[in-house]
C-alpha positions as YAML, in Angstrom:
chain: A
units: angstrom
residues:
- id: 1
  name: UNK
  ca: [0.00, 0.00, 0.00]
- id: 2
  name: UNK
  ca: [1.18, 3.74, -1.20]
- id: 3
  name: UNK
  ca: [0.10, 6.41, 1.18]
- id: 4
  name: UNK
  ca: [0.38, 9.90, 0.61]
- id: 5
  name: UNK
  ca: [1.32, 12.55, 3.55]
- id: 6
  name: UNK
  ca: [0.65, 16.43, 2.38]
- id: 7
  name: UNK
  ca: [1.42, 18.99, 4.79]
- id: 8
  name: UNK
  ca: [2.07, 22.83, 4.07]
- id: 9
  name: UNK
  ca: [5.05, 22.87, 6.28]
- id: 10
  name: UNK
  ca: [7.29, 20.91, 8.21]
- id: 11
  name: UNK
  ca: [8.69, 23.64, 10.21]
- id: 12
  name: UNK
  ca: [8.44, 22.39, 13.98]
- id: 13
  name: UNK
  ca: [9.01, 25.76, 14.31]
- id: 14
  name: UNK
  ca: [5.04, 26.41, 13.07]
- id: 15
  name: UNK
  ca: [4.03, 23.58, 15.89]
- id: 16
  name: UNK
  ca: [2.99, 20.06, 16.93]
- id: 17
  name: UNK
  ca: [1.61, 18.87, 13.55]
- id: 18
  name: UNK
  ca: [4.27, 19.40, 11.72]
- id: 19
  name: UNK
  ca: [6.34, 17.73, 14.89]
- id: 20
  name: UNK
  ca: [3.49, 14.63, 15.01]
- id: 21
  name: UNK
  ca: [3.93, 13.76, 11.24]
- id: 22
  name: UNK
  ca: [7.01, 12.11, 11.69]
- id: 23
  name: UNK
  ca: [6.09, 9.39, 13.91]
- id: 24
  name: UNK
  ca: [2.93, 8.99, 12.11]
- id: 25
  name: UNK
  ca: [5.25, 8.28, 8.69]
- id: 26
  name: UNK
  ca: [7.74, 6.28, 10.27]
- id: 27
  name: UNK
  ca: [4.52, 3.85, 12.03]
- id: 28
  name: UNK
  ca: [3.89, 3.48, 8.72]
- id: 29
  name: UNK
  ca: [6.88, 2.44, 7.32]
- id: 30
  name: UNK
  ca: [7.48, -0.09, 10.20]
- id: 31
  name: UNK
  ca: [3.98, -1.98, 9.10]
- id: 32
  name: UNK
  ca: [5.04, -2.03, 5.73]
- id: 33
  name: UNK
  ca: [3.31, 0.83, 4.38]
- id: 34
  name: UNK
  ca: [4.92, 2.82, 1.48]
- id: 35
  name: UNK
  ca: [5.03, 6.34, 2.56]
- id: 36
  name: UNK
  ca: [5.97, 9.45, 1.04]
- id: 37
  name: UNK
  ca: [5.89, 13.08, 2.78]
- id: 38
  name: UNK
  ca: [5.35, 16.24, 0.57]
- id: 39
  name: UNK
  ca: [5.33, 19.68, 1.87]
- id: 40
  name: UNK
  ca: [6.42, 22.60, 1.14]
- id: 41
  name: UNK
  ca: [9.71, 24.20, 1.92]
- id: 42
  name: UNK
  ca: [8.41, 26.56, 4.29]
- id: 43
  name: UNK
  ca: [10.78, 27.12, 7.37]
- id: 44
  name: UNK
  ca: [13.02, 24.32, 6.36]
- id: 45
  name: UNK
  ca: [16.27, 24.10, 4.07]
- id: 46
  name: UNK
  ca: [15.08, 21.52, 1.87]
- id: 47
  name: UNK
  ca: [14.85, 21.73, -1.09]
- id: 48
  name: UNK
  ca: [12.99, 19.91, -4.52]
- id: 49
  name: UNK
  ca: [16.06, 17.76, -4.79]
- id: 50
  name: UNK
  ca: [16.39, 16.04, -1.24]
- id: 51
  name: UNK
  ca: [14.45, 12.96, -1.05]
- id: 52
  name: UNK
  ca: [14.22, 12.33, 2.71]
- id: 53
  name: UNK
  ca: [13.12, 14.05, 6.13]
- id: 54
  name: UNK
  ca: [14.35, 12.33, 9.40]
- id: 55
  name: UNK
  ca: [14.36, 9.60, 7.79]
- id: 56
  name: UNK
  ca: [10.84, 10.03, 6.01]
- id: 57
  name: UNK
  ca: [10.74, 9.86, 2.03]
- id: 58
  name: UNK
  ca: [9.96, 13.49, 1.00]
- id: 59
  name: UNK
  ca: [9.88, 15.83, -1.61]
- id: 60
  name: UNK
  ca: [9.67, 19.70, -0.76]
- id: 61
  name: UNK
  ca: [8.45, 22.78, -3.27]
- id: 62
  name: UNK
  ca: [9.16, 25.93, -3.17]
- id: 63
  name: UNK
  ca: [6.09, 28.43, -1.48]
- id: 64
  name: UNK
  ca: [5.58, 31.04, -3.73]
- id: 65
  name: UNK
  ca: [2.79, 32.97, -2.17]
- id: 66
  name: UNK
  ca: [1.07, 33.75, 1.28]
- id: 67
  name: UNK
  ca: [2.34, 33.66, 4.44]
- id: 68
  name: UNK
  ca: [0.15, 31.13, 5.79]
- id: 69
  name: UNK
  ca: [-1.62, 29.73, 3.01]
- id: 70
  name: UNK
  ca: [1.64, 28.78, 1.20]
- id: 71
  name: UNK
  ca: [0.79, 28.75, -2.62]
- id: 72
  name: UNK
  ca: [2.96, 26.66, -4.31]
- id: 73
  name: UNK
  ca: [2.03, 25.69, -8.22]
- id: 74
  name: UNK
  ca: [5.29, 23.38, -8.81]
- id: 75
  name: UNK
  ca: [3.61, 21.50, -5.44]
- id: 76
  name: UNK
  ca: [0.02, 20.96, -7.05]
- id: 77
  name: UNK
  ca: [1.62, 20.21, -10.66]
- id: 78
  name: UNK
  ca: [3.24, 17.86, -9.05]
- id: 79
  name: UNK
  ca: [0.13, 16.32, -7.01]
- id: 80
  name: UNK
  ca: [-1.67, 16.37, -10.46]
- id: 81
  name: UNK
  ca: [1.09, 14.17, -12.21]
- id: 82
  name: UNK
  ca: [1.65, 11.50, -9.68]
- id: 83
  name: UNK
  ca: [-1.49, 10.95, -7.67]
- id: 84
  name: UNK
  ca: [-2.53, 7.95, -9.37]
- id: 85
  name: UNK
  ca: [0.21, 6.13, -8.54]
- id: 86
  name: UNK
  ca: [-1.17, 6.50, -4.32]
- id: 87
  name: UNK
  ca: [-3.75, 4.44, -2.50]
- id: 88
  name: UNK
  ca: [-4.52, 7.03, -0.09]
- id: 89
  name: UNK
  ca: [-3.57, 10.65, 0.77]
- id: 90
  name: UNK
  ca: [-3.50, 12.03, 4.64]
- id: 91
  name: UNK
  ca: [-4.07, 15.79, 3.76]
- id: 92
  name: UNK
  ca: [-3.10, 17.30, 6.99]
- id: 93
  name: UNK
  ca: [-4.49, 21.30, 7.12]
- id: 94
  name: UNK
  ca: [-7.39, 22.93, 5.78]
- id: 95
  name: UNK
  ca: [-6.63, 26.70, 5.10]
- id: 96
  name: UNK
  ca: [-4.00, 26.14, 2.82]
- id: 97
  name: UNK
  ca: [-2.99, 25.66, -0.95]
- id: 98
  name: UNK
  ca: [-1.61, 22.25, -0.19]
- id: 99
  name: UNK
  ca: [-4.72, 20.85, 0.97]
- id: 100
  name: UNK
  ca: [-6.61, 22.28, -1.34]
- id: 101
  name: UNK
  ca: [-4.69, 21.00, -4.46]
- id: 102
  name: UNK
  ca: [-4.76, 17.51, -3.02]
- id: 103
  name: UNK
  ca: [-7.95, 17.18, -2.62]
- id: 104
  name: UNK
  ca: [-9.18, 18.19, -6.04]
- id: 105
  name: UNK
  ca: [-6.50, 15.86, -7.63]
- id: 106
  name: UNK
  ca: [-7.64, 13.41, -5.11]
- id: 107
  name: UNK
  ca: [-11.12, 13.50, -6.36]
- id: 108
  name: UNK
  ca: [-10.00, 14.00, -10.24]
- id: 109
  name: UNK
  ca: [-8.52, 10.89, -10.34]
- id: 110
  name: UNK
  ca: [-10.67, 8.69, -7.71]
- id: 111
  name: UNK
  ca: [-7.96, 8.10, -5.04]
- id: 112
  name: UNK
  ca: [-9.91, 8.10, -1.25]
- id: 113
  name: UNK
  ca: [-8.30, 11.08, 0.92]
- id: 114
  name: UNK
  ca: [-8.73, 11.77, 4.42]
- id: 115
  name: UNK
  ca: [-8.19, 15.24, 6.28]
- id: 116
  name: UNK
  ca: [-7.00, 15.97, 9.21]
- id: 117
  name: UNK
  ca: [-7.87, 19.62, 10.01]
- id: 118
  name: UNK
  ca: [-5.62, 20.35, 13.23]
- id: 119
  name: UNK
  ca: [-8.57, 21.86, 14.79]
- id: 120
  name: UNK
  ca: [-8.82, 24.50, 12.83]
- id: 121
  name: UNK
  ca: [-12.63, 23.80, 12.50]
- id: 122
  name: UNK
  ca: [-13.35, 24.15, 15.86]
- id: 123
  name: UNK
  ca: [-15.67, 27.04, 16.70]
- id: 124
  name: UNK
  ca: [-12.66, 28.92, 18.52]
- id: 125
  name: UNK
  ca: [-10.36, 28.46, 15.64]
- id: 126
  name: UNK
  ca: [-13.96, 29.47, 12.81]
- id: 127
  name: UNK
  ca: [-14.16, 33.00, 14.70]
- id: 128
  name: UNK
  ca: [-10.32, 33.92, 14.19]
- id: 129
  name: UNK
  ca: [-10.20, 35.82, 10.93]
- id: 130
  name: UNK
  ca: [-13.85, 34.50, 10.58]
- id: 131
  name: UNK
  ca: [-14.93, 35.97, 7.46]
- id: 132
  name: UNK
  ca: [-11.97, 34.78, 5.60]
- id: 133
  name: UNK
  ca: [-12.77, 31.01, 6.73]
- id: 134
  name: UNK
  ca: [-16.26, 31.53, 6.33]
- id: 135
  name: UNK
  ca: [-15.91, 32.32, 2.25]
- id: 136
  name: UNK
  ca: [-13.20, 29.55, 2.33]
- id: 137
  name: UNK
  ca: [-15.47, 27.23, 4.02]
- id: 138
  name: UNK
  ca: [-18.15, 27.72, 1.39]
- id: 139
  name: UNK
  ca: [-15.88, 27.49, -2.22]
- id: 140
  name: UNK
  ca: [-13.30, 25.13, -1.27]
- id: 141
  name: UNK
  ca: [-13.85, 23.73, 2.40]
- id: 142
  name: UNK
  ca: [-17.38, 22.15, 2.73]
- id: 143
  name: UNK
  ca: [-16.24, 20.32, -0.32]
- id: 144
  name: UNK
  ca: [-12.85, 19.10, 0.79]
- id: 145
  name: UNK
  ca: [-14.34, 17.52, 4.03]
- id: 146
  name: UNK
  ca: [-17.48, 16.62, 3.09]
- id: 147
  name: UNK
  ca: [-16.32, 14.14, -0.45]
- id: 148
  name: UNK
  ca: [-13.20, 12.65, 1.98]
- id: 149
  name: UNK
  ca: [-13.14, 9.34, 3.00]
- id: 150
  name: UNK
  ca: [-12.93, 10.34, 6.89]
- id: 151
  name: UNK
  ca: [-11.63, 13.16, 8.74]
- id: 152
  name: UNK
  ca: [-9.02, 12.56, 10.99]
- id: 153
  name: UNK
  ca: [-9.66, 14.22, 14.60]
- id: 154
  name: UNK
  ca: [-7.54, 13.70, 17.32]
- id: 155
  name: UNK
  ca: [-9.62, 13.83, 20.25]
- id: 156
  name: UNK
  ca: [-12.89, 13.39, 21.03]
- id: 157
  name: UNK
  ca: [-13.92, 16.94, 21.84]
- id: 158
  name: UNK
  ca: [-12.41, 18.22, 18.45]
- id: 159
  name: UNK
  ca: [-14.32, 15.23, 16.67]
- id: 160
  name: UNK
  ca: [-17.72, 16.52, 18.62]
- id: 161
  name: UNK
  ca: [-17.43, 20.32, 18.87]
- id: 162
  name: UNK
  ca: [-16.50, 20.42, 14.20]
- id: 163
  name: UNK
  ca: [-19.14, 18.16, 13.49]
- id: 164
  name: UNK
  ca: [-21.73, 19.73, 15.92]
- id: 165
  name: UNK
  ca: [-20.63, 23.18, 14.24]
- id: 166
  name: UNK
  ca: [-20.38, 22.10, 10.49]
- id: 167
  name: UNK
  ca: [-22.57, 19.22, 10.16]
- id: 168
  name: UNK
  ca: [-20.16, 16.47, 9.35]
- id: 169
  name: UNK
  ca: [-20.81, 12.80, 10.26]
- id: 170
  name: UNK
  ca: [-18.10, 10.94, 9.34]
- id: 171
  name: UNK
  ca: [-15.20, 11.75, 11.32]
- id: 172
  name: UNK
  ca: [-13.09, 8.91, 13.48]
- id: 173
  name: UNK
  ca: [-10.57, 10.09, 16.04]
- id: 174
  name: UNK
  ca: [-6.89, 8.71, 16.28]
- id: 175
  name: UNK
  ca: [-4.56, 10.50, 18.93]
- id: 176
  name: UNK
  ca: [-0.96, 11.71, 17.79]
- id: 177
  name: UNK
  ca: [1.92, 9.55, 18.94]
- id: 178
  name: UNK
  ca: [5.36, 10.77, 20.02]
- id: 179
  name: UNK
  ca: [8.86, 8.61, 19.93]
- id: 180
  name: UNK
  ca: [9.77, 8.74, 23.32]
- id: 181
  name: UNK
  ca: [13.92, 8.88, 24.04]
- id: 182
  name: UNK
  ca: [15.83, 8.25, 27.19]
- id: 183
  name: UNK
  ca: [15.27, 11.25, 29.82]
- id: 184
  name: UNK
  ca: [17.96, 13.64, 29.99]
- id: 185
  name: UNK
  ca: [19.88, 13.51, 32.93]
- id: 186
  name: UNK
  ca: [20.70, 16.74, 35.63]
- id: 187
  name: UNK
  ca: [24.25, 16.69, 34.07]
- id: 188
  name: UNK
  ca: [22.63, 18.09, 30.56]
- id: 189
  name: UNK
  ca: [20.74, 20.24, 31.90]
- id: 190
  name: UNK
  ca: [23.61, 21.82, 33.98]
- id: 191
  name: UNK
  ca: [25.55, 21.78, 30.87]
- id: 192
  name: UNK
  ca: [22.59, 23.95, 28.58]
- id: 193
  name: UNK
  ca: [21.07, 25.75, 31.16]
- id: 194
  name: UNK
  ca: [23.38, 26.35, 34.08]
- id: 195
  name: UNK
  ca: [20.75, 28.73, 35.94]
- id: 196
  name: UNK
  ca: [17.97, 26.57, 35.72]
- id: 197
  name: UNK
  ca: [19.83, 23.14, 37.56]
- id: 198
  name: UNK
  ca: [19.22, 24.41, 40.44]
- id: 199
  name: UNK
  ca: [16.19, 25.61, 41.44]
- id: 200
  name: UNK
  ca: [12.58, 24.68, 40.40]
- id: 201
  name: UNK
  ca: [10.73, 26.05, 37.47]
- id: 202
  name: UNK
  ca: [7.37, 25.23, 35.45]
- id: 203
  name: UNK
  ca: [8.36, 25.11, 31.89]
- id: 204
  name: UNK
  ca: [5.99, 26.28, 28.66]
- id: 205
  name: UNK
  ca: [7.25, 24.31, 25.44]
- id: 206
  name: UNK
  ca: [5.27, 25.76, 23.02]
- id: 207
  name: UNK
  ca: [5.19, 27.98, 19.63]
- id: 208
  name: UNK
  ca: [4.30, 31.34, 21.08]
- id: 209
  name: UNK
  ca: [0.90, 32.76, 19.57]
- id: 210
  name: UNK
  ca: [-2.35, 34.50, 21.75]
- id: 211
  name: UNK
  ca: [-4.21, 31.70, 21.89]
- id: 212
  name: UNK
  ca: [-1.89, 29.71, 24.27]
- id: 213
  name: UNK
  ca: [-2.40, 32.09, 27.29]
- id: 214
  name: UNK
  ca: [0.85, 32.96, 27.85]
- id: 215
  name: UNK
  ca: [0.26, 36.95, 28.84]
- id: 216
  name: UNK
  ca: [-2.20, 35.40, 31.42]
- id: 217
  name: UNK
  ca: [0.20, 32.74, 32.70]
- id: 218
  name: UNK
  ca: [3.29, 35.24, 33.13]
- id: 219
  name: UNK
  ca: [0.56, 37.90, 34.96]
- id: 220
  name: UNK
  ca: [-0.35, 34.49, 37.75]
- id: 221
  name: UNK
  ca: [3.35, 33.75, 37.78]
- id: 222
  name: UNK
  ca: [4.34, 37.43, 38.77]
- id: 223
  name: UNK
  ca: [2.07, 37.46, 41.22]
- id: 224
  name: UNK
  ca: [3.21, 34.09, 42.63]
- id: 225
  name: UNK
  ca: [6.75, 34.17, 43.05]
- id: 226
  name: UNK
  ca: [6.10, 37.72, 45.59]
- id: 227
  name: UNK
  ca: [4.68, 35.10, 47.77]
- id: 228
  name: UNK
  ca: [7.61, 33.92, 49.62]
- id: 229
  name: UNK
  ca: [7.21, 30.33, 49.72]
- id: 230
  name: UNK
  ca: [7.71, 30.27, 46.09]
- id: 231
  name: UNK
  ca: [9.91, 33.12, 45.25]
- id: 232
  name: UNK
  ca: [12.60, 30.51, 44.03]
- id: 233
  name: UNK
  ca: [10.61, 29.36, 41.39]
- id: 234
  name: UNK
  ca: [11.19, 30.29, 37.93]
- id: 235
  name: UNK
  ca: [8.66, 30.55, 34.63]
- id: 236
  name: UNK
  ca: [10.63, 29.11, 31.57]
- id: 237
  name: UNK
  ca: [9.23, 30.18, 27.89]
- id: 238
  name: UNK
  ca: [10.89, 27.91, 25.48]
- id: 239
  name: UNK
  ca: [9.56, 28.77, 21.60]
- id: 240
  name: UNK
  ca: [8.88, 31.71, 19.70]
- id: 241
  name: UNK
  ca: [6.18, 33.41, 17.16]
- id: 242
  name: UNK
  ca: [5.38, 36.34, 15.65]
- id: 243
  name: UNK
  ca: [8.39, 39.03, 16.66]
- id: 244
  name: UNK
  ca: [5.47, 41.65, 17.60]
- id: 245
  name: UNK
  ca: [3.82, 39.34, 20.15]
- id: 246
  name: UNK
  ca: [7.09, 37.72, 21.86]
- id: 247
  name: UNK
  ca: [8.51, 41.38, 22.19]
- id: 248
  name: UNK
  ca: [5.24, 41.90, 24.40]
- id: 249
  name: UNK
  ca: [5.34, 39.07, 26.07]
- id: 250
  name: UNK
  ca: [9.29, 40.24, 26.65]
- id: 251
  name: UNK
  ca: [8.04, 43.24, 27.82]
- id: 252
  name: UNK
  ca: [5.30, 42.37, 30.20]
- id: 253
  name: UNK
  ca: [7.89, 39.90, 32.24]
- id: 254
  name: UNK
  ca: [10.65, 42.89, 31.87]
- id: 255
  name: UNK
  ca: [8.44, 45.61, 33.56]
- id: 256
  name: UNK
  ca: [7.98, 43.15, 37.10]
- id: 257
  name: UNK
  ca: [10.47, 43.67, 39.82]
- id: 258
  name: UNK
  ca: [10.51, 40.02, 39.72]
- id: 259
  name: UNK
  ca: [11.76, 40.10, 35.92]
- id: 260
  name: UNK
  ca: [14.44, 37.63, 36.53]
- id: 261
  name: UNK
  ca: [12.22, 34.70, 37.66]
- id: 262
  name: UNK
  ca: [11.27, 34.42, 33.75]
- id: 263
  name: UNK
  ca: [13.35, 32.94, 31.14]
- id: 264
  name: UNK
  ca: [12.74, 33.38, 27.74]
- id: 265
  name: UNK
  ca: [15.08, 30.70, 26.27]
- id: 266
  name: UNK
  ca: [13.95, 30.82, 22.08]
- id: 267
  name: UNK
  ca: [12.73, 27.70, 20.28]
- id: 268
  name: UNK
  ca: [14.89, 24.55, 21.58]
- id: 269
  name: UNK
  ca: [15.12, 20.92, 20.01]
- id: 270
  name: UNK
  ca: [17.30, 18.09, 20.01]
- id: 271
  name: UNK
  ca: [19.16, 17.73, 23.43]
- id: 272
  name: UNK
  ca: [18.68, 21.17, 24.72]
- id: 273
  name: UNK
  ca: [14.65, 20.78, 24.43]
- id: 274
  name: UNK
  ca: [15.45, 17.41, 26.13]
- id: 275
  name: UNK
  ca: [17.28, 18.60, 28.84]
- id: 276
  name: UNK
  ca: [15.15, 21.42, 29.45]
- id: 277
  name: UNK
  ca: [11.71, 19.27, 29.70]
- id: 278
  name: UNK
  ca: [13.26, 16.37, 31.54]
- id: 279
  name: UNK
  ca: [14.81, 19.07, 34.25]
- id: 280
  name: UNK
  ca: [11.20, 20.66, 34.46]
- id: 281
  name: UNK
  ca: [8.97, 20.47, 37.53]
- id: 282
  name: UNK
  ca: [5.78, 20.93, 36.02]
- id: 283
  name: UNK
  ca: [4.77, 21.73, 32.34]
- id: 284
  name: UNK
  ca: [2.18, 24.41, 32.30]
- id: 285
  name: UNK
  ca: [-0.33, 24.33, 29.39]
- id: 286
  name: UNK
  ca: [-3.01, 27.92, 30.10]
- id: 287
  name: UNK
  ca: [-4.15, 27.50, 26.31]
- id: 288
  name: UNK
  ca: [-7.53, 29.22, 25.41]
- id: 289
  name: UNK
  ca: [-7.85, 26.65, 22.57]
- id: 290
  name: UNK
  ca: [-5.72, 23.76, 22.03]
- id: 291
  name: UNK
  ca: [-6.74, 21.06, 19.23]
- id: 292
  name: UNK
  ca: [-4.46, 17.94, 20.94]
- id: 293
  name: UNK
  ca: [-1.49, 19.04, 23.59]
- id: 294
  name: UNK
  ca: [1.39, 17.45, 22.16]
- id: 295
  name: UNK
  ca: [3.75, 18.98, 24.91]
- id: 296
  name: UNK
  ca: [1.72, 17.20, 27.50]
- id: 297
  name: UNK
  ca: [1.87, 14.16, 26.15]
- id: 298
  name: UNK
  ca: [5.54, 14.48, 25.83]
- id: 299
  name: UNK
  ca: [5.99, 16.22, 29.74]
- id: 300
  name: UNK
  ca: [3.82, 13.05, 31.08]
- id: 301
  name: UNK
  ca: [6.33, 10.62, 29.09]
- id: 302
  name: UNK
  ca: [8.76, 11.93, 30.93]
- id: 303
  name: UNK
  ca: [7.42, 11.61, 34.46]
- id: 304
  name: UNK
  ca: [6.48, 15.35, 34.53]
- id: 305
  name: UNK
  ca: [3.30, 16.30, 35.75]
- id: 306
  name: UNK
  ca: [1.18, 18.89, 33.41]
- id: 307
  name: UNK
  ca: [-0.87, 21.37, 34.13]
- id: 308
  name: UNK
  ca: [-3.81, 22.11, 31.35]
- id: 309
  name: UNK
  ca: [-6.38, 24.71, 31.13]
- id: 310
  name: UNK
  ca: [-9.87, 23.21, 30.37]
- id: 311
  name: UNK
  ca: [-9.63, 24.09, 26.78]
- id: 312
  name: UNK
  ca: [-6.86, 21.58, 25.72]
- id: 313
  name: UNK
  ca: [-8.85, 18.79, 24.05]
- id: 314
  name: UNK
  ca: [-6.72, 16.61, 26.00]
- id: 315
  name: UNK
  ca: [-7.72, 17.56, 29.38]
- id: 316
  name: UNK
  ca: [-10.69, 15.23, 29.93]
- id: 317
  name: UNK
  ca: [-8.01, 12.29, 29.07]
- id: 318
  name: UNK
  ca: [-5.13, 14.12, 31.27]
- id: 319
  name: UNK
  ca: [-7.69, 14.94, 34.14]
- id: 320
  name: UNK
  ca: [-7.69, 11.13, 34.29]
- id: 321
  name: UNK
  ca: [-4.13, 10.48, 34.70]
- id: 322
  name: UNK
  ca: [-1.93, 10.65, 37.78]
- id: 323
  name: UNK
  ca: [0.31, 13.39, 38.34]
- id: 324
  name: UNK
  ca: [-1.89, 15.57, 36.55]
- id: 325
  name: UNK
  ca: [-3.81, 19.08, 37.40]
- id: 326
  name: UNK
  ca: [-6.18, 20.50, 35.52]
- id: 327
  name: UNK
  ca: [-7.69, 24.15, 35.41]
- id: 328
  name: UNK
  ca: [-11.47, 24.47, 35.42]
- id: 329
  name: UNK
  ca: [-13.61, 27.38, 34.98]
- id: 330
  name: UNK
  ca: [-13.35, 30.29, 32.88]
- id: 331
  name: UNK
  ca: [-11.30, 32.70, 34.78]
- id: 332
  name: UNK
  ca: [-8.35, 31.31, 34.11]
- id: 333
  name: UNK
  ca: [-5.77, 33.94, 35.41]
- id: 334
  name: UNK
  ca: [-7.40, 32.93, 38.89]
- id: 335
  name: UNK
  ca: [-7.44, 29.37, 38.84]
- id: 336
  name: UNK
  ca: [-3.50, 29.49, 37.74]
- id: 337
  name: UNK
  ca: [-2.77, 31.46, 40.93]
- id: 338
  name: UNK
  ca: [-5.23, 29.36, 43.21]
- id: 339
  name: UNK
  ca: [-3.67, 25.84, 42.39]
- id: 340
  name: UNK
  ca: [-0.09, 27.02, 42.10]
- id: 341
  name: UNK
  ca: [-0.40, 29.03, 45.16]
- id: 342
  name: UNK
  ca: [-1.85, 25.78, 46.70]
- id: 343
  name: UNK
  ca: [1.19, 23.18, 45.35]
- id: 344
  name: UNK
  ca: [3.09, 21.34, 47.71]
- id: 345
  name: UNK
  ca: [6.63, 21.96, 46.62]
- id: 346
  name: UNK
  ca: [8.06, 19.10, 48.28]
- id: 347
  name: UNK
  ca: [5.80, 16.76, 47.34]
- id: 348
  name: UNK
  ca: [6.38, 17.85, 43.86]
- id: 349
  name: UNK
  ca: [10.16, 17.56, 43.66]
- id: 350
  name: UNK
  ca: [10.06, 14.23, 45.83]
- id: 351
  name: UNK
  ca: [7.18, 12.77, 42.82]
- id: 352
  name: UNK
  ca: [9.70, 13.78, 39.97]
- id: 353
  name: UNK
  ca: [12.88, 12.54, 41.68]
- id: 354
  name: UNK
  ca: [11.36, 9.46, 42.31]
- id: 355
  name: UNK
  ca: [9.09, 8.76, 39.18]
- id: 356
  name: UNK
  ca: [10.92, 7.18, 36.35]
- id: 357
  name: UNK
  ca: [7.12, 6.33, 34.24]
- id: 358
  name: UNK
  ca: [3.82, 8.37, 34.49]
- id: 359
  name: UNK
  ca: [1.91, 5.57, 35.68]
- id: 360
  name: UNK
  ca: [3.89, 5.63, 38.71]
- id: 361
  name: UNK
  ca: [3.10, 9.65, 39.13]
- id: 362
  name: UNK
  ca: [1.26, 10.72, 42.81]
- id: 363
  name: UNK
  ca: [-1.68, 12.40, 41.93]
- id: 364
  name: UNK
  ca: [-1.64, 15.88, 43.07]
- id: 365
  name: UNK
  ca: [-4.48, 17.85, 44.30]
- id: 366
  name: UNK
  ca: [-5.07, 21.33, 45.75]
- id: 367
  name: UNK
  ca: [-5.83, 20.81, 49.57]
...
C-alpha cells in the first residue's frame, strides 16, 4: 500500500503537527506501508532535490505565495502528475494551498483522501479571521471535508465540537503519537542551562501565539513568586512566534520587579529541548484553545506532571491520569494562581525525583 502525507510545512518551528507527522510516517513504514511526505519548503532548508526528512521519504516545493496559506504551483503540478500512482492521501491542514490542491487531484482521479484539520474547524479556531474562513469554508472547504473518506480528529472533543458546528458525520478520532527517548539527565541540563539546575521552574514548550495564554500565565506567575514560599521558582518560555507578540510578552515579564524569575530561552530541540523538559517540575499548558497538547503528552512521558487549562482537548483524558492538574472554569488567570499558590513543593520535587514512568506519578491535588 502507497500512502500519501501532504502537509504545508514541516517547520516544527510552526508547531505540533508538523512535529506529530514524523512518527505517524515512520509507524507506517514499520507496518510495511509505502510512505511518502510532501510539503512545502516553508521554514526548512530543503529543497525539490532532497528525497528524505528524518528519515521520512519526501519531496519539498518551493512556497511562492502567502504567508500562511503557502501557494505553491510546482507543489500541485506535481500532485496532479503523480497521484494515481497513491492508494490514499493524509491531507493534513485545511486553510491552505496544499490541501486544497490535493484534494481536487484526489477527487479528479478517484484516489480516497482523508483530512485531518488540526482543529482548525473548531468554533474557537472558525471566529479567528472569521470571514476569511467563512468564504473559504463555502468554495473550497465544505467540499474538501465533506467528499473525503474520513476526517481525521484527534480527540474526542475536536471530533464533537466540528461536526456539531459544520454538520459532518463521518469523522473517526486517532490521537498523535510521540517517539519517546531516554530522559535527559541533571548533568545536561547543567551543561545547557546552568541557571535553571538548580532551582525549580514550570516550563511552557510551546510555539508562542495568543491563543496559548501565555500573557495570562506570566501575569499568575508574577504574582506568585512575591509570595515567599515560592519566590525561588522560575517561569521558563521555550519557543517563539510572531516578533510583535514575543517582544510583548518580553516586555510584560521585563516591567515586574521580579523580571528575573522568567526565562525566555527561544525555540529549543534536540538535546537542549530534552534537557530542558526532563529538568522541568511541572509543564504548564493555560491555552484558550488547544486542538491535541502534544507537549503534554511528551511532559507526562517523561514523568512530569502537566498542568492544562480546560480548553486543551486533552484535558478530559489528562484529568484522568496521575500526576496531573487540571484548570477548570473560565477565569483562568485565577485558577493558575489558586492551584499554584496551593502546590506542595516538596511533594512535587520528591514525585519527579522518584518517578521514572507516568503511571507511577502521585496524583496531586489542591488541599
Amino acid at each position: 500500500m502507497r500512502v500519501l502525507h501532504v502537509i504545508p510545512s514541516v517547520a516544527e518551528r510552526s508547531g505540533g503537527p508538523a512535529i506529530a507527522i514524523v512518527p505517524m510516517c515512520r509507524a507506517l513504514k514499520e507496518e510495511g506501508i509505502e510512505v511518502l511526505l510532501v510539503s512545502t519548503n516553508a521554514g526548512v532548508d530543503h529543497d525539490e532535490s532532497l528525497y528524505e526528512y528524518k528519515g521520512i521519504p519526501a519531496k519539498f516545493f518551493p512556497a511562492q505565495l502567502g504567508g500562511s496559506f503557502k501557494y505553491s504551483r510546482p507543489l500541485s503540478s506535481w500532485l496532479s502528475s503523480n497521484i494515481e500512482r497513491f492508494d490514499l492521501a493524509h491531507i493534513h491542514a485545511v486553510f491552505n494551498h496544499s490541501s486544497i490542491a490535493a484534494a481536487h487531484v484526489c477527487r479528479k482521479a478517484r484516489v480516497p483522501y482523508v483530512v485531518r484539520p488540526l482543529g482548525t474547524l473548531e468554533p474557537w479556531s472558525m471566529t479567528q479571521k472569521s470571514l476569511r474562513k467563512r468564504v473559504f469554508w463555502q468554495v473550497s472547504g465544505k467540499g474538501m471535508l465533506r467528499r473525503a473518506a474520513a476526517v481525521h480528529y484527534t480527540t474526542d472533543a475536536e471530533k464533537l465540537s466540528t461536526e456539531r458546528l459544520l454538520g459532518l458525520n463521518h469523522g473517526k478520532v486517532i490521537a498523535l503519537g510521540i517517539e519517546t527517548t531516554a530522559s535527559a539527565s541533571h548533568a545536561k541540563l547543567e551543561q545547557h542551562f546552568p541557571e535553571l539546575a538548580s532551582e525549580p521552574y514550570m516550563l511552557v514548550l510551546s510555539r508562542l501565539h495568543p491563543k496559548k495564554g501565555l500573557d495570562v500565565l506570566i501575569d499568575a506567575f508574577l504574582a506568585l513568586v512575591q509570595v515567599e514560599k515560592f519566590a525561588h521558582w522560575r517561569l521558563v518560555i521555550a519557543g517563539d512566534g510572531p516578533e510583535a507578540y514575543v517582544r510583548k510578552l518580553k516586555a510584560m515579564a521585563g516591567s515586574s520587579a521580579q523580571r528575573d524569575r522568567i526565562v525566555f530561552t527561544g525555540w529549543l530541540d534536540g538535546e537542549e529541548k530534552d534537557a530542558v523538559l526532563g529538568g522541568a517540575s511541572l509543564l504548564v499548558l493555560p491555552s484558550h484553545q488547544e486542538n491535541f497538547g502534544l507537549a503534554a503528552v511528551e511532559a507526562l512521558a517523561c514523568g512530569v506532571p502537566v498542568l492544562v487549562s480546560e480548553y486543551v482537548n486533552l484535558a478530559p483524558d489528562i484529568a484522568h491520569s496521575r500526576g496531573v492538574l487540571k484548570l477548570t472554569g473560565r477565569r483562568l488567570e485565577a485558577q493558575i494562581k489558586l492551584l499554584l499558590l496551593e502546590l506542595d513543593q516538596f511533594v512535587m520535587e520528591l514525585i519527579f525525583r522518584e518517578s521514572a514512568h507516568v503511571s507511577r506519578l502521585h496524583l496531586f491535588r489542591p488541599r
